[in-house]
PDB file with one MODEL, atoms N, CA, C and O in Angstrom:
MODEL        1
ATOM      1  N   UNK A   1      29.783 -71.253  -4.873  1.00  0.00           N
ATOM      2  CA  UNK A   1      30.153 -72.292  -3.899  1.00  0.00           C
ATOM      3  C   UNK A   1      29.173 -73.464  -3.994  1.00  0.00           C
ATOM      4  O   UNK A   1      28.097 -73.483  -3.395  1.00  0.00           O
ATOM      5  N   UNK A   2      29.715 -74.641  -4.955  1.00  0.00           N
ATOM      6  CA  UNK A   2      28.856 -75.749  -4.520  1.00  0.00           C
ATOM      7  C   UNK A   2      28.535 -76.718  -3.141  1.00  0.00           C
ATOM      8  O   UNK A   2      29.080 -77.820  -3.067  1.00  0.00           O
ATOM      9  N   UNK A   3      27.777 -76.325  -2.242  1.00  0.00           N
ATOM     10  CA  UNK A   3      27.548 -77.271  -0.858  1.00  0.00           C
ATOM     11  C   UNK A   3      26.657 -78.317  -1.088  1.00  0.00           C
ATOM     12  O   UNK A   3      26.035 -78.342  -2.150  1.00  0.00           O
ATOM     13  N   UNK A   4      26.531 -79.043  -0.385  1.00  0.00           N
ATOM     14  CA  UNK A   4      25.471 -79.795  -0.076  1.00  0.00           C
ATOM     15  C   UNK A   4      24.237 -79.880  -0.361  1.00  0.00           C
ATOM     16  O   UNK A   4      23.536 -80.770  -0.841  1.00  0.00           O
ATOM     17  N   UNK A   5      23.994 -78.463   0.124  1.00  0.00           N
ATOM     18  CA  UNK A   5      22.590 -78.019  -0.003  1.00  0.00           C
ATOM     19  C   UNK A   5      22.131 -77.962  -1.082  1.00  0.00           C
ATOM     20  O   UNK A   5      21.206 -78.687  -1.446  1.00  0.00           O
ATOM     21  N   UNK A   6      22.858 -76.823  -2.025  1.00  0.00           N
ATOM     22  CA  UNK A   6      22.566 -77.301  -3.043  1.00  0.00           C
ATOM     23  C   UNK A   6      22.399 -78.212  -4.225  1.00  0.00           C
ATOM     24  O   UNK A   6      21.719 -78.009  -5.231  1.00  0.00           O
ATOM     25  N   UNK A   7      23.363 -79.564  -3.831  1.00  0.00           N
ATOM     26  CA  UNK A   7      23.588 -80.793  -4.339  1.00  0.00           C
ATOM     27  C   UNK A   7      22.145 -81.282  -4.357  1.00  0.00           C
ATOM     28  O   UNK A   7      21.571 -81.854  -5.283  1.00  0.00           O
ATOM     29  N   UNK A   8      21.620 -80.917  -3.038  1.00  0.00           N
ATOM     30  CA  UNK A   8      20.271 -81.716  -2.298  1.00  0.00           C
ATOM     31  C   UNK A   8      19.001 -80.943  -3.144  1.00  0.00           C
ATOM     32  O   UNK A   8      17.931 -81.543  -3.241  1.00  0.00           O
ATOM     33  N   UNK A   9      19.136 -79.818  -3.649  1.00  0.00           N
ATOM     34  CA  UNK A   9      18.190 -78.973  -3.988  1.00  0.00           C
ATOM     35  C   UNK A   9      18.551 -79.328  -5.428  1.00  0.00           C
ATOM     36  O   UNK A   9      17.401 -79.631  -5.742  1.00  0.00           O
ATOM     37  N   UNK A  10      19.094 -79.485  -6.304  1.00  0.00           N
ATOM     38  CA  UNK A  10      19.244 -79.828  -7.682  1.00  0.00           C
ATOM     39  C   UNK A  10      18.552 -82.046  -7.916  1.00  0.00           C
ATOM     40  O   UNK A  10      17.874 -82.669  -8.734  1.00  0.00           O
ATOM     41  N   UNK A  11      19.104 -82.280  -6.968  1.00  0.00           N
ATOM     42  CA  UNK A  11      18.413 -83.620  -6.619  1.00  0.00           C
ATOM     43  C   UNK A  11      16.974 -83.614  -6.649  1.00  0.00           C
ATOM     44  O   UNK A  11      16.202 -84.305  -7.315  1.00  0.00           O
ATOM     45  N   UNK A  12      16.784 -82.824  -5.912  1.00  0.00           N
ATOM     46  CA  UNK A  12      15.096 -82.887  -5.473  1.00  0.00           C
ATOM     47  C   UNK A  12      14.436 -82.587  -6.981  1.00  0.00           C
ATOM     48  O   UNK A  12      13.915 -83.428  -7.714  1.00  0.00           O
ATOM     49  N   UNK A  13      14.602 -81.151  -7.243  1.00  0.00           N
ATOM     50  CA  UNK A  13      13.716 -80.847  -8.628  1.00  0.00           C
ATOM     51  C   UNK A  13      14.026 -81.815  -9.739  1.00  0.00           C
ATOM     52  O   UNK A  13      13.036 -82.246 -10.330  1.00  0.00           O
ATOM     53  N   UNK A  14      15.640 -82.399 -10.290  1.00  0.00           N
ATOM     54  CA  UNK A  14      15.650 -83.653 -10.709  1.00  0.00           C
ATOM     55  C   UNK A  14      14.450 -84.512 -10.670  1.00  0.00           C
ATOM     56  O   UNK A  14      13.400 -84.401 -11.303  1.00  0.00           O
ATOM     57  N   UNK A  15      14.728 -85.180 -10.010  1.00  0.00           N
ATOM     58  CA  UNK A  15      13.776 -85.969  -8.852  1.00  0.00           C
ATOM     59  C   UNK A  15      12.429 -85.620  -9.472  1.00  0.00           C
ATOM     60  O   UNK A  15      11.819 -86.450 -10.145  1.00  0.00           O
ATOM     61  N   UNK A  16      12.007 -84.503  -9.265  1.00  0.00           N
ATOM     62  CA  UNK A  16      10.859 -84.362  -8.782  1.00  0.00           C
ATOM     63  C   UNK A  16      10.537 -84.426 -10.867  1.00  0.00           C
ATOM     64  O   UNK A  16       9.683 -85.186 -11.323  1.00  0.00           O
ATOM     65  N   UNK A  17      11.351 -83.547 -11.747  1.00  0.00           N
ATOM     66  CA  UNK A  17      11.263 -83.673 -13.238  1.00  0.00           C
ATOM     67  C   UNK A  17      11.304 -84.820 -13.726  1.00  0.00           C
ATOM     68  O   UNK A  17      10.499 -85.029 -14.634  1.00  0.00           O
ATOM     69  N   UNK A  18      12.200 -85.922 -13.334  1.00  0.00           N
ATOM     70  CA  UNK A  18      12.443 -87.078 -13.867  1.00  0.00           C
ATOM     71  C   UNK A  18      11.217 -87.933 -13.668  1.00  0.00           C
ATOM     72  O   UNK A  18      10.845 -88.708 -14.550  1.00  0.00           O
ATOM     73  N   UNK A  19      10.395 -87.762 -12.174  1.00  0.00           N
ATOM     74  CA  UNK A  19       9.518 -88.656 -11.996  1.00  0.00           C
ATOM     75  C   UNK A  19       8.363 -88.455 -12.675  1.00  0.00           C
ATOM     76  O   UNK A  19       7.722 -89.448 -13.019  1.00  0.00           O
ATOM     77  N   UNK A  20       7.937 -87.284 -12.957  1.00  0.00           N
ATOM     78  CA  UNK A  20       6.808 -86.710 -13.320  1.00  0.00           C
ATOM     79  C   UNK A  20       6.783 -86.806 -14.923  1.00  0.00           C
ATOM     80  O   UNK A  20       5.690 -86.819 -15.488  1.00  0.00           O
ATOM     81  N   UNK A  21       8.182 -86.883 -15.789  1.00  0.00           N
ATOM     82  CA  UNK A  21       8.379 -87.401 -17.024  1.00  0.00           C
ATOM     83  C   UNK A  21       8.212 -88.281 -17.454  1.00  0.00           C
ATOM     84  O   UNK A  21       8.508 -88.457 -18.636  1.00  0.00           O
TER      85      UNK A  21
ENDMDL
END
């Protein structure tokens, strides 16, 4: 089940990989 939450939680570590790259 894709929700939100996890939309928000794949964002973040994104996020958090992309910036730190």
């Amino acid at each position: 089940m894709n929700t939100i939450r996890e939309k928000i939680l794949l964002s973040e570590i994104c996020n958090a990989v992309c910036y730190k790259s």
